[in-house]
Backbone as CSV, one residue per row, in Angstrom:
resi,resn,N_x,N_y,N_z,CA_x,CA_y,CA_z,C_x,C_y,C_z
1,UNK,106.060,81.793,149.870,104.869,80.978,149.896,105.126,79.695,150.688
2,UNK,106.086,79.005,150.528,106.539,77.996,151.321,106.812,78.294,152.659
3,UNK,107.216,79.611,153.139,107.431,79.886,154.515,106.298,80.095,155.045
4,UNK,105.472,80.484,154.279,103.777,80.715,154.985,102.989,79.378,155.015
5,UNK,102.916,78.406,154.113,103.007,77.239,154.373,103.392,76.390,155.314
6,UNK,104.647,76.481,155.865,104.879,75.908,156.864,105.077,76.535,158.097
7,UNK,104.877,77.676,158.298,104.063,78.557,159.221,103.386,78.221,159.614
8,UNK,102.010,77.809,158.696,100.808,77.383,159.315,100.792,76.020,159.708
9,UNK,101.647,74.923,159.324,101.460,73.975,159.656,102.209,73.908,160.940
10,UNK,103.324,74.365,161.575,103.937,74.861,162.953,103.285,75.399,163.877
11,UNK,101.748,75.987,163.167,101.345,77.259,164.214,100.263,76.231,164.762
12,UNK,100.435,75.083,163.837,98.936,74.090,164.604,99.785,73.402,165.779
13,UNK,100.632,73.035,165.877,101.528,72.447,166.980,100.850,71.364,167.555
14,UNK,100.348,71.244,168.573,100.443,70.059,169.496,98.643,69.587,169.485
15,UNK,98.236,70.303,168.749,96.941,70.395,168.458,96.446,69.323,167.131
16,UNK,97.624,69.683,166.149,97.650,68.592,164.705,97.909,66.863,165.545
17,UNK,99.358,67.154,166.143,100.153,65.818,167.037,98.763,65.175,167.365
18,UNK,98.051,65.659,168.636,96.959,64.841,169.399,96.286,64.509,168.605
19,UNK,95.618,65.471,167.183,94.956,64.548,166.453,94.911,63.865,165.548
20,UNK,96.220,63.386,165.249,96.750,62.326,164.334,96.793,61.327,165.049
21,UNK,97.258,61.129,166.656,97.428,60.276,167.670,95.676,59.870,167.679
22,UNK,94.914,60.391,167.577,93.975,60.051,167.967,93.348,59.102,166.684
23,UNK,93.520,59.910,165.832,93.159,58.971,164.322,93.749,57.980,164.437
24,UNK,95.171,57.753,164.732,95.690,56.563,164.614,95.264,55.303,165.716
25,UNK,95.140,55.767,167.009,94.393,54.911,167.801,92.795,54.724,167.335
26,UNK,91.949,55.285,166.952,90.899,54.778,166.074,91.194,53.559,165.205
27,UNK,92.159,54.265,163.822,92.150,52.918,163.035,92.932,51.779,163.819
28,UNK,93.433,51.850,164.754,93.952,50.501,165.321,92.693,49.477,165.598
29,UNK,91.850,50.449,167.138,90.755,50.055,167.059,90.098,49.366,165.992
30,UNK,89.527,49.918,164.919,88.992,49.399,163.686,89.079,48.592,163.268
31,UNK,90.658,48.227,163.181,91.553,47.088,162.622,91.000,46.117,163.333
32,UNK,91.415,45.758,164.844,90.898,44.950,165.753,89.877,44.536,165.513
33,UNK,89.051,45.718,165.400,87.128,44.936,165.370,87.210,43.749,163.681
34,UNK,88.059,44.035,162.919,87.418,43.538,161.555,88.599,42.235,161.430
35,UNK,89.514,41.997,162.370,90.717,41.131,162.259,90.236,39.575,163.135
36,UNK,89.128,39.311,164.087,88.807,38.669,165.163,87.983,37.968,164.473
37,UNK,86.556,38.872,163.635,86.145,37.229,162.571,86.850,37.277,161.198
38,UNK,87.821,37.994,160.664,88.862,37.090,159.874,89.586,36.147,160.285
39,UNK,89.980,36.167,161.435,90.711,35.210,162.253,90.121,33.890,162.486
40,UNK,88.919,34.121,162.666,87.871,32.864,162.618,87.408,31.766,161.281
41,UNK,87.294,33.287,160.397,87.328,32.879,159.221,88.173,31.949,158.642
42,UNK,89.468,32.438,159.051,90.618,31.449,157.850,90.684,30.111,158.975
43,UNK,89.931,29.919,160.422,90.183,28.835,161.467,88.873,28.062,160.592
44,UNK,87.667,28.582,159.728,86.704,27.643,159.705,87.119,27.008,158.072
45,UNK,87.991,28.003,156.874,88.913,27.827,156.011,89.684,26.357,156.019
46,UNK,90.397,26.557,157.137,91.411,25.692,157.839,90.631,24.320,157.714
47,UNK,89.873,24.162,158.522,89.261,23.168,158.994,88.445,22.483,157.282
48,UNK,87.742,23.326,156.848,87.007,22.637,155.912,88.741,21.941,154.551
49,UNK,89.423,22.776,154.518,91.038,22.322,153.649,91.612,20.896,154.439
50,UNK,91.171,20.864,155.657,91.906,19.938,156.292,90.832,18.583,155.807
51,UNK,89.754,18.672,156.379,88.664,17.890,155.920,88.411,17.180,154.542
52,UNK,88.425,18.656,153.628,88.386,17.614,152.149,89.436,17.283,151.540
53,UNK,90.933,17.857,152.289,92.060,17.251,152.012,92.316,15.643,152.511
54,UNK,91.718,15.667,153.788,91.891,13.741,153.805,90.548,13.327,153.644
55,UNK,89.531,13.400,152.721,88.558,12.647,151.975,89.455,12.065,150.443
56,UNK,90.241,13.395,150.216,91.032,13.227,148.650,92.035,12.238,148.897
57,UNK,92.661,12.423,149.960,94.286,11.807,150.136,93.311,10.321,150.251
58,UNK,92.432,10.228,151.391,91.612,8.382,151.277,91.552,8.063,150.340
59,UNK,90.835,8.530,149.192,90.281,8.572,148.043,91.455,7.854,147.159
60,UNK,92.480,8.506,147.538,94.143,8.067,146.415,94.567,6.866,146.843
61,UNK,94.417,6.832,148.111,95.054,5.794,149.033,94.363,4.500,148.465
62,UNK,92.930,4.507,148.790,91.762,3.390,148.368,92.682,2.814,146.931
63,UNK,92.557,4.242,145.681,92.763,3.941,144.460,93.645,3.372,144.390
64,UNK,94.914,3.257,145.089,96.545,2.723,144.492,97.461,3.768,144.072
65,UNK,96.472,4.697,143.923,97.628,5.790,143.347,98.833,5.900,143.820
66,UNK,99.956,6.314,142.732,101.832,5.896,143.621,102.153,7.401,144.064
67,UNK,101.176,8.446,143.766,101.657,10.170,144.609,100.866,10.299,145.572
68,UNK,99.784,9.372,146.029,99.073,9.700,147.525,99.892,10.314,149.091
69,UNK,101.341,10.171,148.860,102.050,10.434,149.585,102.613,12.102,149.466
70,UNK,102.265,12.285,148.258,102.863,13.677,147.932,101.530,14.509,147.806
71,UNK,100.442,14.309,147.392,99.061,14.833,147.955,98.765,15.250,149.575
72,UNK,98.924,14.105,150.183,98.869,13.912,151.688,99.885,15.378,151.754
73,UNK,100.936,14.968,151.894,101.776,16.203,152.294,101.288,18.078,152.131
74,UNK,101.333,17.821,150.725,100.522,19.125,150.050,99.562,19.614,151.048
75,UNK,98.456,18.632,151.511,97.333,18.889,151.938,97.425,19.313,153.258
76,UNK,98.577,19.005,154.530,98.803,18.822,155.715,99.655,20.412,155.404
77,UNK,100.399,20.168,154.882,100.920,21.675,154.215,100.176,23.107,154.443
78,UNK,99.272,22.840,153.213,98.436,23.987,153.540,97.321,24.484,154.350
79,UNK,97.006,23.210,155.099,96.525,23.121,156.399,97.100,24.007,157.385
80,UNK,98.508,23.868,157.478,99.332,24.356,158.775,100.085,25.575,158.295
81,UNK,99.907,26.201,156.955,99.707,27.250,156.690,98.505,27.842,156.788
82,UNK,97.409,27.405,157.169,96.562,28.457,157.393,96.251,28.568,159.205
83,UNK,96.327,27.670,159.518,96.661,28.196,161.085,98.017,28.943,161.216
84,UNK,99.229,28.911,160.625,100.022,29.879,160.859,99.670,31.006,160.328
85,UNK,98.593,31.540,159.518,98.372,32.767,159.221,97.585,33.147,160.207
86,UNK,96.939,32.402,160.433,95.717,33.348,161.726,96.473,33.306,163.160
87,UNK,97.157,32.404,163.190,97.983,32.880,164.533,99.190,33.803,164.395
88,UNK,99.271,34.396,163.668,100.445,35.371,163.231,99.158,37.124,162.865
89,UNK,97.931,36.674,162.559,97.195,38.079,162.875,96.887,37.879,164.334
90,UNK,96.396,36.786,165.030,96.013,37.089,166.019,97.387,37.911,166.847
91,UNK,98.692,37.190,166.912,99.489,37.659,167.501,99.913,39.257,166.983
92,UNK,100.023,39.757,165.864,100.189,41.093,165.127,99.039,42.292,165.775
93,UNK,98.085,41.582,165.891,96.560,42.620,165.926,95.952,42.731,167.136
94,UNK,96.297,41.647,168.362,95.629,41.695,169.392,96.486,41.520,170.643
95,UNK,97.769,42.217,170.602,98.984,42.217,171.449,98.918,44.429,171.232
C-alpha cells in the first residue's frame, strides 16, 4: 500500500514540482500586496507613539517630575522600534 502510494505521488513528477512553484509564487505575491499598507500602518503607529510620547514627556518636564528622563527614553525607544519593524518588513517582503 505504501509502494502504491508513492507510486502515485512519483508518477505526478514535474507536473506536482511546477505546481507547488506556482502556489508558492502566488502566496509571495499575496504577501506583498497585504505587507505595503501594514508597512504604512505601523509608519502612521510610529508617528502618532512619537507624538503623544513628547506631549507626556512635556507634560513631566513642565511638572518637575525626577523620571521625565527615563519616560523620554522609553518613549524615543519605542518609537525607533517601530520604524525598525517596518523597515525590516519592507526589507524581508519587497527585495
Amino acid at each position: 500500500m505504501i509502494l502504491v502510494g508513492m507510486g502515485s505521488v512519483l508518477a505526478q513528477g514535474n507536473k506536482g514540482i511546477q505546481a507547488g512553484a506556482a502556489a508558492i509564487s502566488q502566496a509571495t505575491a499575496d504577501l506583498q500586496l497585504y505587507f505595503e499598507p501594514v508597512t504604512a500602518l505601523i509608519y502612521v503607529i510610529a508617528a502618532l507613539v512619537g507624538i503623544f510620547g513628547g506631549f507626556r514627556v512635556y507634560s513631566k518636564i513642565q511638572n518637575g517630575d525626577q523620571d521625565a528622563q527615563k519616560h523620554a527614553i522609553g518613549w524615543v525607544g519605542a518609537f525607533l522600534f517601530l520604524l525598525a519593524i517596518a523597515a525590516v518588513l519592507e526589507s524581508v517582503f519587497f527585495t
